[in-house]
Each structure stands twice: as structure tokens, then as C-alpha cells.
C-alpha positions as CSV (number, residue, x, y, z in Angstrom):
1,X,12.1,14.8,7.8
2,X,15.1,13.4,10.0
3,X,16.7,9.9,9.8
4,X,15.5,9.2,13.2
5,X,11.9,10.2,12.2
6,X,12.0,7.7,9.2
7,X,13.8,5.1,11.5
8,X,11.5,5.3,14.0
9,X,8.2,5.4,11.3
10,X,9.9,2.2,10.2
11,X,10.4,0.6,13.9
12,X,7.0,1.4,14.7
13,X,5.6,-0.9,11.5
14,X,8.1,-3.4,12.0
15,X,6.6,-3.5,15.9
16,X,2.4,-4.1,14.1
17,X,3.9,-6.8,11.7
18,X,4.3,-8.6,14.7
19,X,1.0,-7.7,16.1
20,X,2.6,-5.7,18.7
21,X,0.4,-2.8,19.6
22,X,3.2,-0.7,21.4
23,X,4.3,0.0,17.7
24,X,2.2,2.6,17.7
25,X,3.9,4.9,20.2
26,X,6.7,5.5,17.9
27,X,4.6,7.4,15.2
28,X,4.2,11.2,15.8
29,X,0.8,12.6,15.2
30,X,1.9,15.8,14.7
31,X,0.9,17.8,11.2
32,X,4.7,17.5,10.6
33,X,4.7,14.2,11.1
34,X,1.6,13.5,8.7
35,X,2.8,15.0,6.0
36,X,6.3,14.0,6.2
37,X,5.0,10.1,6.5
38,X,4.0,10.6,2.9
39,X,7.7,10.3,1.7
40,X,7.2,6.5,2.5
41,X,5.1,7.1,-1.1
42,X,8.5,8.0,-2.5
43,X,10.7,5.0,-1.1
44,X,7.3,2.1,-2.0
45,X,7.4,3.9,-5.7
46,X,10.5,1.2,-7.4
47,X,9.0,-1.4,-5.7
48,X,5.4,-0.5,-7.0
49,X,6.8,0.3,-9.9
50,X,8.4,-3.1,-10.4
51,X,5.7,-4.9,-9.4
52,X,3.5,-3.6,-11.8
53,X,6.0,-4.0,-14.7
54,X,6.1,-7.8,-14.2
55,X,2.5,-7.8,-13.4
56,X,1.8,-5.9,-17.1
57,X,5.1,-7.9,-19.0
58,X,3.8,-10.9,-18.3
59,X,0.1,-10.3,-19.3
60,X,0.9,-8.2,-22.3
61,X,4.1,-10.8,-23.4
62,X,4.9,-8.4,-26.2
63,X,7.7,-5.4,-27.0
64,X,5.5,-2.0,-26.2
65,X,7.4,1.2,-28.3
66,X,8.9,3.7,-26.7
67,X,6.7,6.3,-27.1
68,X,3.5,3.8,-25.3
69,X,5.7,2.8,-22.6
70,X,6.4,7.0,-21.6
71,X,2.5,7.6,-21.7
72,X,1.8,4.7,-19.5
73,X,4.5,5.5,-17.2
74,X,3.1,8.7,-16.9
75,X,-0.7,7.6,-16.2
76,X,0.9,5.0,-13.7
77,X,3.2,7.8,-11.9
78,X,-0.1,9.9,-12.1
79,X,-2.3,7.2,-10.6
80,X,0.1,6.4,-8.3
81,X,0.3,9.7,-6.9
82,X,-3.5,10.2,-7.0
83,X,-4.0,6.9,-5.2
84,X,-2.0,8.0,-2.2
85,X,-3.6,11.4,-1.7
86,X,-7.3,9.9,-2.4
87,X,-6.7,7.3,0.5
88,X,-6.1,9.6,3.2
89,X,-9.8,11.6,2.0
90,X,-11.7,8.2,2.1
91,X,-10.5,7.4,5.6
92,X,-11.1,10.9,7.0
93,X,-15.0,10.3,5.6
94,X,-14.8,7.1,7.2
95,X,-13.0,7.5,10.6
96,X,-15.1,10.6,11.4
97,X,-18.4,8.2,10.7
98,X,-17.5,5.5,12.9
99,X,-16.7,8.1,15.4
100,X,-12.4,8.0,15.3
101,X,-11.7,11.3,13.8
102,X,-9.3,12.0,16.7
103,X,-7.0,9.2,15.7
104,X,-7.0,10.0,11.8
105,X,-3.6,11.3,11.9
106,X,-2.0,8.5,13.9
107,X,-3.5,5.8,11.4
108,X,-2.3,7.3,8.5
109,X,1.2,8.0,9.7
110,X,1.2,4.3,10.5
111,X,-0.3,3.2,7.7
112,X,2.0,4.6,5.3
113,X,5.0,3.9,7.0
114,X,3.8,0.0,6.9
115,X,3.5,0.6,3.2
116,X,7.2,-0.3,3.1
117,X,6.9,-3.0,5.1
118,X,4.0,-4.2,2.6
119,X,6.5,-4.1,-0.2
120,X,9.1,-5.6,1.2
121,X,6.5,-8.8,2.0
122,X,5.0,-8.5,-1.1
123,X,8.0,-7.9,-4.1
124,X,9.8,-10.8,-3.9
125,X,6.3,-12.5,-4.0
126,X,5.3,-11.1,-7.3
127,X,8.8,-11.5,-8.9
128,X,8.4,-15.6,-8.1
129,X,5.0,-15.1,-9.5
130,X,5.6,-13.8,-12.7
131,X,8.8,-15.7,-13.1
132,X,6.7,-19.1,-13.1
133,X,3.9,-17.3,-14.8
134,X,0.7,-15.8,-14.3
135,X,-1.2,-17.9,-16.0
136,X,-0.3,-20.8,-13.9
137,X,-0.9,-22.6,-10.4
138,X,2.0,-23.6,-8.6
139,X,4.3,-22.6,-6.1
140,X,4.3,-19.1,-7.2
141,X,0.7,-18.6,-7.1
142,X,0.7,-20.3,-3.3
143,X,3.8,-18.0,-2.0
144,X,2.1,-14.7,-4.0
145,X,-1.3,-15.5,-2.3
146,X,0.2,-16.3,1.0
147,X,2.1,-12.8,0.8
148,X,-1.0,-11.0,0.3
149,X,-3.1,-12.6,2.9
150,X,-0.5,-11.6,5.2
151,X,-0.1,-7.8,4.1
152,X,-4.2,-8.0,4.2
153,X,-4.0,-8.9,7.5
154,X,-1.4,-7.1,8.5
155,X,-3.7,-4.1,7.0
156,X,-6.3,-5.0,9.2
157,X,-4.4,-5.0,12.2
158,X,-3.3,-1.5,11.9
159,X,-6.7,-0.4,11.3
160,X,-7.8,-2.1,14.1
161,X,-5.1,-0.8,16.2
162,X,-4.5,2.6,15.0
163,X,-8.3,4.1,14.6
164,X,-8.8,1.5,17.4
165,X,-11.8,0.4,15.1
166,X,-13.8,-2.5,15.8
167,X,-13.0,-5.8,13.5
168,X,-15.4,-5.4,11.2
169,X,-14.3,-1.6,10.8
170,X,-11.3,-2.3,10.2
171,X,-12.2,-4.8,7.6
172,X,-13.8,-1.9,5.8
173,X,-10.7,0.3,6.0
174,X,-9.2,-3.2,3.6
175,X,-11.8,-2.9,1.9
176,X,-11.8,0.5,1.2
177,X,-8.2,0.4,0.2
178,X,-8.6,-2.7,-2.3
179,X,-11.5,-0.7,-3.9
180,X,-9.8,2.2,-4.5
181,X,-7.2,0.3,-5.9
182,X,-9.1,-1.8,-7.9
183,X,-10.8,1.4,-9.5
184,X,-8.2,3.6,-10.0
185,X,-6.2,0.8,-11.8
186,X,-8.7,-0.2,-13.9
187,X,-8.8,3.8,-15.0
188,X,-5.5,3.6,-15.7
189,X,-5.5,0.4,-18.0
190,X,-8.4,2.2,-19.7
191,X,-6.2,5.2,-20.3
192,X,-3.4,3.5,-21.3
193,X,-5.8,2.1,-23.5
């Protein structure tokens, strides 16, 4: 992958933040291009990462040994991983059944250079959070739920635009995203036990 690829993968998400459908023409759809999109996995891992420490600290408020804290680490990397290759299957199923197979490759580019640009929104948002606390209401709850309802929508406006889905498709792509989440999480707090 070149700078200028990664530059312009970046660009191109910046563009869909703002709604801006010509964002789109700076993604490459080739198979080159789809696989080397997948190294946004690599620059949203810290950020995930650090986001799901404070998430976890805060719930668990206790020490964790050494040796518990390498096992989960690796079930998380291995989730983490897992989650970004089971994605892409999910939406082939999907795009090929509402009849957008042919612009599989350019959605997923897309959507996982916009997986930085969901971190970046979303971070600071869950470092306020946990730093008031979980457990409670205020600010930091408001400013974390206002950061994901704009990455959700921001989701669903490169669904819509990218598969050029209907609304209500593209709601399903969210969906589909949140419940894969949501699942494979939930395996991994079960394995981390």
C-alpha cells in the first residue's frame, strides 16, 4: 500500500462524514485496493484497544494478574481479527441479496477506511465516559451517546451511498454490524470467562 493510497482512503471518508457523496471516487475498487484497505484494521487496533480497556477497567474496578490480562488480550486480538474478516462475508451474503454485489468491493474499501474516522469520533468519547463513570448519567453519558449516534449514522450513510442501498438497507448493513459485534463480544467475555 502507498501513502497516497492511505491518504486518499482517508480523504474519501473524511468527504462521507460530511455527507458528501463524491467521497467515494477516491476509493479504488481494485482487488489491490480491497485487501490493502484492511490495514485501516491495523491503525483502529490502539484505539479499539483502548476503548475497550476503559470500557472493561471501569466495569471490572479491580487489579486482573498478569497471566488473565495476556489470555484476554489474546481472545480480544483474536476477536478483533475475526470480527474484521466476518464482516466483509455477512455483507457479500447481503449485498448479493438485495441485488448490489457489483459494488461489494467499493463499500468495503470505504467502509473500513471510515473505521478510522469512527475512532477518532468515538475515543475521546469513551475516555470522557469512563472518566465520569459508567455507572452514571451526566455529561459523559450525553457526549458518548451523541458520538455514537453520529458514527451510526455516519455508518448508514456509507451504506447507503456505497452499495447505493435503499434507507432501510442500509439500516440493515448497521444492524448487521452492531449484531455481529454484539455476538462476538459477548463470546469473548464468555471466554475470558
Amino acid at each position: 500500500m502507498t501513502l497516497l493510497e492511505a491518504t486518499q482512503g482517508l480523504f474519501g471518508a473524511w468527504r462521507l462524514l460530511h455527507f458528501d457523496r463524491s467521497g467515494l471516487q477516491y476509493f479504488k475498487t481494485s482487488p489491490r485496493a480491497f485487501w490493502n484497505s484492511f490495514w485501516a484494521a491495523a491503525v483502529v487496533l490502539p484505539a479499539d484497544a483502548i476503548a475497550t480497556l476503559l470500557f472493561t477497567t471501569e466495569e471490572a474496578g479491580t487489579s486482573i494478574s498478569v497471566t488473565n490480562a495476556v489470555h484476554a488480550s489474546l481472545i480480544y486480538l483474536e476477536i478483533y481479527a475475526f470480527q474484521w474478516l466476518l464482516f466483509p462475508l455477512v455483507i457479500a451474503a447481503f449485498a448479493e441479496s438485495i441485488l448490489r454485489s457489483e459494488r461489494f468491493v467499493l463499500f468495503i474499501v470505504a467502509w473500513n477506511w471510515s473505521s478510522i474516522v469512527r475512532a477518532v469520533i468515538i475515543l475521546p468519547a469513551v475516555a470522557i465516559f469512563a472518566g465520569q463513570g459508567v455507572d452514571t448519567a451526566g455529561w459523559g453519558a450525553a457526549i458518548y451517546l451523541a458520538a455514537t449516534a453520529v458514527t451510526l449514522v455516519y455508518s448508514w450513510f456509507i451504506a447507503r451511498a456505497a452499495l447505493d442501498a435503499p434507507p432501510v438497507a442500509a439500516v440493515m448493513v448497521v444492524l448487521l454490524e452492531i449484531g455481529l459485534a454484539v455476538l462476538l463480544w459477548g463470546l469473548a467475555r464468555f471466554l475470558i470467562g
